[in-house]
SEBANU-514555 format. One record per residue: residue number from 1; residue in one letter; x, y, z negated of N, C-alpha, C in turn. Coordinates in steps of 0.02 Angstrom, whole numbers, plus 32768, in hexadecimal, padded with zeros to 4 digits. Last residue first. Layout:
<atoms>
   seq   type    n.u    n.v    n.w   ca.u   ca.v   ca.w    c.u    c.v    c.w
   NUM      A      X      Y      Z      X      Y      Z      X      Y      Z
...
</atoms>
This chain:
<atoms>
   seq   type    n.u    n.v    n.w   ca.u   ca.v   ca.w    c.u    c.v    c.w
   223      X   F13E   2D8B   9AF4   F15C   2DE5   9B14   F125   2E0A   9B24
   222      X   F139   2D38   9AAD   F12A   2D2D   9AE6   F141   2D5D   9B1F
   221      X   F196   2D04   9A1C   F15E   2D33   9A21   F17B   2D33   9A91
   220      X   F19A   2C6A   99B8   F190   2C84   99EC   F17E   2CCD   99FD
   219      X   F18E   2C20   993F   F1A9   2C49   9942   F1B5   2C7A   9971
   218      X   F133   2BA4   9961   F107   2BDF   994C   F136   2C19   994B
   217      X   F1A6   2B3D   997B   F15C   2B5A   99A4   F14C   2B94   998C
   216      X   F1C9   2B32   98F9   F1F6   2B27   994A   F1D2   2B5D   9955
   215      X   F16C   2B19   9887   F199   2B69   9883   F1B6   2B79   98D2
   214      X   F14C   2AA0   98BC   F11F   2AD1   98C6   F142   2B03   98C4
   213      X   F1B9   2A59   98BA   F197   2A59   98E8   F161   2A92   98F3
   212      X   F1C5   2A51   981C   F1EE   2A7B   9850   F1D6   2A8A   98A5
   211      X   F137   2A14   9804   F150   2A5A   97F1   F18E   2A7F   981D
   210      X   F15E   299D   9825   F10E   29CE   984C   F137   29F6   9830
   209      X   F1CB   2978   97FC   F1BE   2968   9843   F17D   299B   985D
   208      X   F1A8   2979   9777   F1D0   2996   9788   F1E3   2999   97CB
   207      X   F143   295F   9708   F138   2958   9735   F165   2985   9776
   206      X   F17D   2946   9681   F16D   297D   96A5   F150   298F   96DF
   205      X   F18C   28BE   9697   F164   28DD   9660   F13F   2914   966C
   204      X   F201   28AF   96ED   F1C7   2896   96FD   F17A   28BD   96D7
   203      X   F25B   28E6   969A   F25C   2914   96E9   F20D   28F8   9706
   202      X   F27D   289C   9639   F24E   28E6   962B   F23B   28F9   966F
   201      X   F29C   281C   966F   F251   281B   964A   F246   2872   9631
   200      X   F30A   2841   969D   F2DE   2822   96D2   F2A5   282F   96AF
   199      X   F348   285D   9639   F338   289F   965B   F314   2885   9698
   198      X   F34C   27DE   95F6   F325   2801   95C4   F321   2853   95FA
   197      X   F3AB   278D   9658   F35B   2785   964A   F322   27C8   9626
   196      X   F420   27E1   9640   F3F8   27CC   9667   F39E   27D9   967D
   195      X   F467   27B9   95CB   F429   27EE   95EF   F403   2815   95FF
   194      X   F4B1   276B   95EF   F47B   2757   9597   F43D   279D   95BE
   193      X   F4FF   2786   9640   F4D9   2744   965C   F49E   2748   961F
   192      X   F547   27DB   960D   F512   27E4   9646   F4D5   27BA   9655
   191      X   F590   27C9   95A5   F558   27D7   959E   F52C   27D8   95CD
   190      X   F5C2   270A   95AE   F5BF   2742   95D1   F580   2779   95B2
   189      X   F629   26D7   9524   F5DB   26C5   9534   F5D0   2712   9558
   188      X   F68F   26E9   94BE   F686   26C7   94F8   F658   26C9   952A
   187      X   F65B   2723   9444   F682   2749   9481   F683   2724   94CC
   186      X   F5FE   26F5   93D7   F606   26E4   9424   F611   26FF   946F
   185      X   F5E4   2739   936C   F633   2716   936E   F632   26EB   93B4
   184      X   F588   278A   935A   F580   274D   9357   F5B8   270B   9347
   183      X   F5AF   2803   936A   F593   27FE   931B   F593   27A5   9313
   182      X   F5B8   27E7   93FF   F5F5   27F5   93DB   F5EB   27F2   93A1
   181      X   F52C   27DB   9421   F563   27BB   9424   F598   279C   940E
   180      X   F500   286A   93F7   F4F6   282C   93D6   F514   27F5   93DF
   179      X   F555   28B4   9458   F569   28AF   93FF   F547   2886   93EA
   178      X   F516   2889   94C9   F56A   2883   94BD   F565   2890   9487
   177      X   F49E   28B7   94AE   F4A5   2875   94C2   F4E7   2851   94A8
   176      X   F4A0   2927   94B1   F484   291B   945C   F490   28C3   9488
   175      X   F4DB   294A   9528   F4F5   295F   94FE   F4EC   292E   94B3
   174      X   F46C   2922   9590   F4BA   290A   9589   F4E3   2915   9554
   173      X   F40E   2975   956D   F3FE   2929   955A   F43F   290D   955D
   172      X   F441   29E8   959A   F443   29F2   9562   F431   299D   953E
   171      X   F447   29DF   9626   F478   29DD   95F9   F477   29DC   95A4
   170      X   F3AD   29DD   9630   F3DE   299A   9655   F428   2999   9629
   169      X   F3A4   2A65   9635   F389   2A2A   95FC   F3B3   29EE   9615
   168      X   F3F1   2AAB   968A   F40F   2AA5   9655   F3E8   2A73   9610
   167      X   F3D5   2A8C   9711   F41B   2A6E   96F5   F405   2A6B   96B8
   166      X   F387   2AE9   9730   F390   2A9E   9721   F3AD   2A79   9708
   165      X   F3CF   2B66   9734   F38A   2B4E   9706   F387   2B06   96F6
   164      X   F42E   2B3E   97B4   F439   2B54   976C   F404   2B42   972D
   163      X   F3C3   2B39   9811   F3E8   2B06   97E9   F418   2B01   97A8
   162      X   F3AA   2BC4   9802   F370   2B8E   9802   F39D   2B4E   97E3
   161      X   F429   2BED   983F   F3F0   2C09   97EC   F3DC   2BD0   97F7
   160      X   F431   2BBA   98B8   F45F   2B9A   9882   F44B   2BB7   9834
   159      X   F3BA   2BE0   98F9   F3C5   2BAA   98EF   F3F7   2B96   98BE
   158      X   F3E2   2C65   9904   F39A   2C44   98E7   F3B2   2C0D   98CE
   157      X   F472   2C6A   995F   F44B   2C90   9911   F423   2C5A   98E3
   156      X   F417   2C2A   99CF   F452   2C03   9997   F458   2C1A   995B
   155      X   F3C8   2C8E   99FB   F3B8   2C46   99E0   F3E3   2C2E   99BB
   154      X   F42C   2CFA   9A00   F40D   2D04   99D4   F3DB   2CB7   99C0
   153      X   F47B   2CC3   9A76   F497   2CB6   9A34   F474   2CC6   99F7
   152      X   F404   2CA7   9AD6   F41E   2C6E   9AA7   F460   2C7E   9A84
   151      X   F3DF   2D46   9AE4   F3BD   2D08   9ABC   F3D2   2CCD   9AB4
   150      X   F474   2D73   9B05   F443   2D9C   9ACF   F416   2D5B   9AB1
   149      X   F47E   2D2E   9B95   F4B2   2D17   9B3D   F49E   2D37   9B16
   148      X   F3FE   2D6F   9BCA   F417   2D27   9BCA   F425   2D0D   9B90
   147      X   F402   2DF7   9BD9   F3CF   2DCB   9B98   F3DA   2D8E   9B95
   146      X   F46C   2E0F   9C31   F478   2E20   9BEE   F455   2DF7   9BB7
   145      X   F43A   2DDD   9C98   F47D   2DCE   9C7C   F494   2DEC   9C36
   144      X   F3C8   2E0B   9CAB   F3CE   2DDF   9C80   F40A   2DBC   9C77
   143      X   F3BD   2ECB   9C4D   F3C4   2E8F   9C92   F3D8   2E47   9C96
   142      X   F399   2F1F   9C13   F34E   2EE2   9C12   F36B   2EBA   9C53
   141      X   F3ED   2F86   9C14   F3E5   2F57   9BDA   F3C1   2F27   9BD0
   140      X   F448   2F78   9CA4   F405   2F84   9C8C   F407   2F79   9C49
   139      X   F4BA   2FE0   9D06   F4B4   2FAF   9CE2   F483   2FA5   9CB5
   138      X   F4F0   304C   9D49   F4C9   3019   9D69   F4A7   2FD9   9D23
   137      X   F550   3088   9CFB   F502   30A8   9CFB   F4D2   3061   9D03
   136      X   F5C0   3040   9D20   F5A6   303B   9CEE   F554   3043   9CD8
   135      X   F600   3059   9D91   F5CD   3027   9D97   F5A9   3030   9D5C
   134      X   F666   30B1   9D81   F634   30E0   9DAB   F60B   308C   9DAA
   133      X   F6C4   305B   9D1D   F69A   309F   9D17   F66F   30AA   9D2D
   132      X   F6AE   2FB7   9D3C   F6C6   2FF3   9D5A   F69A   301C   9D36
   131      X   F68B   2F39   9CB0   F673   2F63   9D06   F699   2F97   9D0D
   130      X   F680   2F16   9C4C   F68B   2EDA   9C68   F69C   2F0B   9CA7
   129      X   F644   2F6F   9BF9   F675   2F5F   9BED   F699   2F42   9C2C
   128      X   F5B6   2F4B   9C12   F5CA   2F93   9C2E   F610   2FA2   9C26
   127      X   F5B2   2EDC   9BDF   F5B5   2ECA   9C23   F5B8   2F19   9C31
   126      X   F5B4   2EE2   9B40   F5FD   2ED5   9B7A   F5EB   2EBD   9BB7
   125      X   F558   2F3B   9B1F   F57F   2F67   9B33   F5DE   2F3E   9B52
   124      X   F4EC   2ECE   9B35   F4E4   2F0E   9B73   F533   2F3B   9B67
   123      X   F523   2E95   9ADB   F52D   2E70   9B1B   F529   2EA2   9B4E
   122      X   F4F1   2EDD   9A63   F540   2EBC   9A6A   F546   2EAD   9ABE
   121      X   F458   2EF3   9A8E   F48C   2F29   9A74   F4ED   2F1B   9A7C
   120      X   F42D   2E77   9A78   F434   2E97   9AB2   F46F   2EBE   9AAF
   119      X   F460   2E5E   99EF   F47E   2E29   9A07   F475   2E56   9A66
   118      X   F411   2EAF   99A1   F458   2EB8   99A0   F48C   2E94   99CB
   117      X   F37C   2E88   99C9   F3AB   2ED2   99F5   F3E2   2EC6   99E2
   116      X   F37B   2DDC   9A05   F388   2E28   99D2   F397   2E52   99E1
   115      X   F318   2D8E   9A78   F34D   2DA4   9A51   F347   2DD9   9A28
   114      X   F27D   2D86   9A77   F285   2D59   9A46   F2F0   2D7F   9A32
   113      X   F25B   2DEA   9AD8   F225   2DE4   9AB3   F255   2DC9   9A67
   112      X   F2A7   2DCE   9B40   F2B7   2E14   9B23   F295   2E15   9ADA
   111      X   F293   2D3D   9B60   F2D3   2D66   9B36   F2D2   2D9B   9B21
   110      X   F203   2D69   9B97   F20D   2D53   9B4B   F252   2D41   9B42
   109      X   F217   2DD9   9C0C   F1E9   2DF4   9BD1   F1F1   2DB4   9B8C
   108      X   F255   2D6C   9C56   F282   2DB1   9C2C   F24A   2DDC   9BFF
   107      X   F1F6   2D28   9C6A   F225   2D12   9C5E   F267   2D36   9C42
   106      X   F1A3   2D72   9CBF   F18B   2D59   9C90   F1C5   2D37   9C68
   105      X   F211   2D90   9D26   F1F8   2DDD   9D09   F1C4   2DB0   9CAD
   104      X   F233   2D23   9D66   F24B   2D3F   9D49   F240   2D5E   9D16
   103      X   F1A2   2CEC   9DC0   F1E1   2CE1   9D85   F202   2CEC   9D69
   102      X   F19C   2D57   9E11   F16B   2D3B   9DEA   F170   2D1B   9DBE
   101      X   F223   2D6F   9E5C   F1F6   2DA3   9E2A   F1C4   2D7F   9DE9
   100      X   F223   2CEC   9E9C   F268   2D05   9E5C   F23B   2D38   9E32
    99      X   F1A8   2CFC   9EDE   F1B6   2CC6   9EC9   F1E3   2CD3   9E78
    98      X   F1E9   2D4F   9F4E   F18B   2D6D   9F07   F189   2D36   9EC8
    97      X   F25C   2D39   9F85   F265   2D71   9F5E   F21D   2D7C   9F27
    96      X   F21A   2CDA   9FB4   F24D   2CB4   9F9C   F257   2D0F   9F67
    95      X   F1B1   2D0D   A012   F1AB   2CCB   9FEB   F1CB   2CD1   9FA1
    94      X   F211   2D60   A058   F1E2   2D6A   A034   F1CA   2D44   A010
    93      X   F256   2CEE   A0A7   F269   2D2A   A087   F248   2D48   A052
    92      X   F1D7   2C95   A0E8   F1FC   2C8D   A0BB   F226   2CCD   A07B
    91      X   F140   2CC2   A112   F181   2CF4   A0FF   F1A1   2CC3   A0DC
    90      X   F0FF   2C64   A0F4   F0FF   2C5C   A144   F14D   2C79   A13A
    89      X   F0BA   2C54   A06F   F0EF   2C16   A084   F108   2C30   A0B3
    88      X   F048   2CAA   A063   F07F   2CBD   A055   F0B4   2C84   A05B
    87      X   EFED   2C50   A0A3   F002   2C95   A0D7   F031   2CAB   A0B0
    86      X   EFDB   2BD9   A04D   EFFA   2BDC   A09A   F008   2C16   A0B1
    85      X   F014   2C01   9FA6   EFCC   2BF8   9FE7   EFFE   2C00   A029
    84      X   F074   2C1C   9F41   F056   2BDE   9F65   F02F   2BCB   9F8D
    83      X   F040   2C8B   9F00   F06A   2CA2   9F32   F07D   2C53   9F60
    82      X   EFDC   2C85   9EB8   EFD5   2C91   9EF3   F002   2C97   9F2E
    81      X   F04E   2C3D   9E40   EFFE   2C18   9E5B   EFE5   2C48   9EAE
    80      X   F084   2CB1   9E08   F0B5   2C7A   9E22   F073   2C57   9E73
    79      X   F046   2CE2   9D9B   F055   2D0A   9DD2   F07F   2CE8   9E08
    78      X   F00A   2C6B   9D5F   EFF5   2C9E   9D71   EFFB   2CC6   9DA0
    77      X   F088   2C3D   9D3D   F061   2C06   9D6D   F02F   2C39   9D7B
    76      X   F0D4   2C8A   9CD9   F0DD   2C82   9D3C   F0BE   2C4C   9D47
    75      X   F067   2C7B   9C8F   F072   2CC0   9C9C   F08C   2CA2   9CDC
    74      X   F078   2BEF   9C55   F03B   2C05   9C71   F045   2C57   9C8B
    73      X   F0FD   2C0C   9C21   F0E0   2BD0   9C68   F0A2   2BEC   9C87
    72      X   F0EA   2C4D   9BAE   F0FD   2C66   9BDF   F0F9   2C4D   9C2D
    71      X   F098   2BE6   9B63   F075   2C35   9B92   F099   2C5C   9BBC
    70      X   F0F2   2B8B   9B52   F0B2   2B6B   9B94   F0A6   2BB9   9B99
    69      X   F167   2B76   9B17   F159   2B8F   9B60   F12D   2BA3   9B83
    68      X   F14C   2B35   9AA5   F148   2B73   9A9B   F15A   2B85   9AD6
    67      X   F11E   2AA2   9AFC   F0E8   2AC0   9ACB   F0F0   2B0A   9AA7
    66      X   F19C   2A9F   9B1A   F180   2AA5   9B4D   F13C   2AC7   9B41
    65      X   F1DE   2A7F   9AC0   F1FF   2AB6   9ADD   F1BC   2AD2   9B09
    64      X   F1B5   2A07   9A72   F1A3   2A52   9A50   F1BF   2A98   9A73
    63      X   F201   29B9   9AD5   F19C   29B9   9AD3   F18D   2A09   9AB3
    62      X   F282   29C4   9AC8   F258   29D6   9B07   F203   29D2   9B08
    61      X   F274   299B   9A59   F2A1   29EB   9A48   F272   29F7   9AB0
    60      X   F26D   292C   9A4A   F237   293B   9A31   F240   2996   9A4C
    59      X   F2C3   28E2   9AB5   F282   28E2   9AD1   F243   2908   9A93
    58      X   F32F   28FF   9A69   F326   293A   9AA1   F2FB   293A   9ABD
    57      X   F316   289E   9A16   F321   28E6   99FA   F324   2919   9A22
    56      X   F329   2841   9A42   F2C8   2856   9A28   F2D3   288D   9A1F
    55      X   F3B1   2834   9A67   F35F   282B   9AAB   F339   2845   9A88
    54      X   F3E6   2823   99F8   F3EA   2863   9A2D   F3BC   2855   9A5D
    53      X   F379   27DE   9987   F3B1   27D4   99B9   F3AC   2827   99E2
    52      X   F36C   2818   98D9   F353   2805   9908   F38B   2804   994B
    51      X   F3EC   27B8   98CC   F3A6   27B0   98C9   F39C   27F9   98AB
    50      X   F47B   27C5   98B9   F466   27B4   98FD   F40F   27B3   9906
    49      X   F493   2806   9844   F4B7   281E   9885   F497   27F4   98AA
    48      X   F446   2834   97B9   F431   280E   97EE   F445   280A   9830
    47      X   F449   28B1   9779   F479   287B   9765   F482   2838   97AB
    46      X   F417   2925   976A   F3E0   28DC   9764   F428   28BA   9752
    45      X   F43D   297C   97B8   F448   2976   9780   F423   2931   9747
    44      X   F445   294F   9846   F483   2947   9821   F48F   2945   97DD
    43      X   F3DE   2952   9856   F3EF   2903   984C   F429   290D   9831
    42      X   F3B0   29E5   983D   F395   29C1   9828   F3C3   295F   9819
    41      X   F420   29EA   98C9   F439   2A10   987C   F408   29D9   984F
    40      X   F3C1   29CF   992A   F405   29A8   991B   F417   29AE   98DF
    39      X   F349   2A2B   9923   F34F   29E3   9923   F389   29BC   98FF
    38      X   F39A   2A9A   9943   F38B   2A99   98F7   F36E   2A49   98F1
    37      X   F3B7   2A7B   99CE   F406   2A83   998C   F3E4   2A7F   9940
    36      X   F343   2A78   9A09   F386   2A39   99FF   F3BC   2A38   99C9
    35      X   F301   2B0B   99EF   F2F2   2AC5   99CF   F318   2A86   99CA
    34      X   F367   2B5E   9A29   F36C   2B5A   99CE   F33F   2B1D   99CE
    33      X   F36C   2B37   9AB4   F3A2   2B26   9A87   F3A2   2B3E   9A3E
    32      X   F2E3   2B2D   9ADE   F2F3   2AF9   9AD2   F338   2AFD   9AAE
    31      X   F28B   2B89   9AFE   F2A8   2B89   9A9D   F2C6   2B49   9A91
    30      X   F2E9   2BD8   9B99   F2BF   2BBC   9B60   F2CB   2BBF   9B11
    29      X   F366   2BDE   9BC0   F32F   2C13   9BC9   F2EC   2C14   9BAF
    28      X   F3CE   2B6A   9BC9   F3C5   2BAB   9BB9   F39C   2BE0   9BA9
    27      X   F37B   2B02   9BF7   F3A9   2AEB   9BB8   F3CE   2B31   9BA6
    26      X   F343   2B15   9C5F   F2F7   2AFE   9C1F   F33F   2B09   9BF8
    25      X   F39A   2B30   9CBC   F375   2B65   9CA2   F34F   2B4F   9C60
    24      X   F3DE   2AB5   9CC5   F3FA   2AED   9CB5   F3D1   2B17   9C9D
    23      X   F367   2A63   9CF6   F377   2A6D   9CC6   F3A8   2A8E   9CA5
    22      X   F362   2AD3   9D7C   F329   2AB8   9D40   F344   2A94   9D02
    21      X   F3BD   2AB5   9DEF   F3BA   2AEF   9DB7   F386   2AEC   9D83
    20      X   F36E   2A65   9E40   F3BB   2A4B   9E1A   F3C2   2A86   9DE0
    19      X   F306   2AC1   9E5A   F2F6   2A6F   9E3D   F341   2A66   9E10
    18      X   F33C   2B1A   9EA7   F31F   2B28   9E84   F319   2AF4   9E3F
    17      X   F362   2AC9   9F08   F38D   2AF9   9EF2   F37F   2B05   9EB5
    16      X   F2E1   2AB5   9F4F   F30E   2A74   9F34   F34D   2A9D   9F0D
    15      X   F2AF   2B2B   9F6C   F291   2B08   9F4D   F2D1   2ABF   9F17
    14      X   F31C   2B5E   9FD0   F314   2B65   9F91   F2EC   2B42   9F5D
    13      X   F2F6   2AF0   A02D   F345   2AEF   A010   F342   2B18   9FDD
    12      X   F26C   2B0D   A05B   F26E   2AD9   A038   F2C8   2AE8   A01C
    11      X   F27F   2B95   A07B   F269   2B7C   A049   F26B   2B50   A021
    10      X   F2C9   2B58   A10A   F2E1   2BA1   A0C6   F2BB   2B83   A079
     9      X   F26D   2B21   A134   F2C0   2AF0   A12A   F2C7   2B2A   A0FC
     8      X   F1D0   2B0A   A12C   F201   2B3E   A137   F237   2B22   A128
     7      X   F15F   2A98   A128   F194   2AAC   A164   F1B6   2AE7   A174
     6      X   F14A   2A90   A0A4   F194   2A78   A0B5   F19B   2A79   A0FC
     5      X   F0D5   2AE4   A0AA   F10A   2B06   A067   F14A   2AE7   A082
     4      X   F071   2AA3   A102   F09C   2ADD   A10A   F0BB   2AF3   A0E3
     3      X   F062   2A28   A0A6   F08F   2A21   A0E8   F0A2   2A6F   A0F4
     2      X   F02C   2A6F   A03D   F066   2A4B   A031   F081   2A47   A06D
     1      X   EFB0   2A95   A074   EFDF   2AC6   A059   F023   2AA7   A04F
</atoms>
């Protein structure tokens, strides 16, 4: 099956087309951009600008992307999986048009699933904006130029609540930190650095790595 999938030159150039466009797509169309940003926010509010490093942080934001991906994965590997047999390879054309379907359609059932209507609602009415009068009709509310910027600004939404939440024990240890400090007469003495430690030891306590990790994941709905 493999030798007949690359002796089509069509295929194979989308195939490879396809490939360079992959991580464009995992970094849009996924949960990969509220899990990186609420990752980041988390260190930001930690205090901790370089630990954890930007490598673990996109190698954790890419593990938990992939673990709230997998049913949709498993949907176009589903409808994806036959269309890989040698007699549908022969049609390129066809190939290449059952292929986009089979992908797609699972792939607009969870933006539609996870954006907001207020956020569809805004975008569907500036791409009917965006168009000639007599185009307007044409224009879908489930099309994915629309559910595109609908679900990652409604991820970002998420994501900056979420970090919001966070933030605010983290701030509040900054606070009774800086007036003890200051009760102390050791203005000098960074509060950050005093801490520190003491939002390393609640975030740990809490077990604050499983827990956000889990809210990541589980927030999902599939479509």
């Amino acid at each position: 099956m493999t030798s007949d999938f690359f002796a089509h030159p069509l295929t194979l150039i989308v195939a490879v087309g396809f490939a360079t466009l992959l991580p464009f797509a995992f970094m849009t169309l996924t949960a990969f951009v509220k899990i990186s940003t609420v990752l980041q926010i988390v260190r930001g509010a930690i205090g901790a600008q370089s630990v954890p490093t930007n490598t673990v942080i996109m190698a954790l934001a890419g593990a938990l992307t992939l673990l709230a991906m997998a049913p949709v994965g498993s949907r176009i590997a589903e409808r994806a999986g036959p269309l890989l047999e040698p007699s549908h390879v022969e049609d390129s054309a066809a190939w290449i048009g059952d292929m986009l379907v089979a992908t797609r359609e699972p792939l607009r059932a969870f933006l539609k699933a996870n954006a907001s209507a207020h956020e569809r609602e805004r975008f569907f009415q500036i791409a009917r904006a965006a168009r000639p009068e007599p185009e307007r009709a044409a224009v879908g509310r489930d099309d994915l130029v629309i559910l595109v910027p609908s679900f990652v600004v409604s991820e970002l939404i998420g994501a900056f609540a979420l970090g919001f939440a966070i933030y605010l024990p983290f701030l509040v240890i900054d606070l009774v930190v800086s007036n003890v400090l200051l009760a102390l007469g050791m203005q000098m003495m960074s509060p950050t650095q005093v801490s520190l430690p003491f939002k390393l030891l609640l975030f740990v306590a809490i077990d604050g790595w499983g827990l956000l990790a889990q809210t990541l994941v589980t927030g999902y709905r599939v479509g």
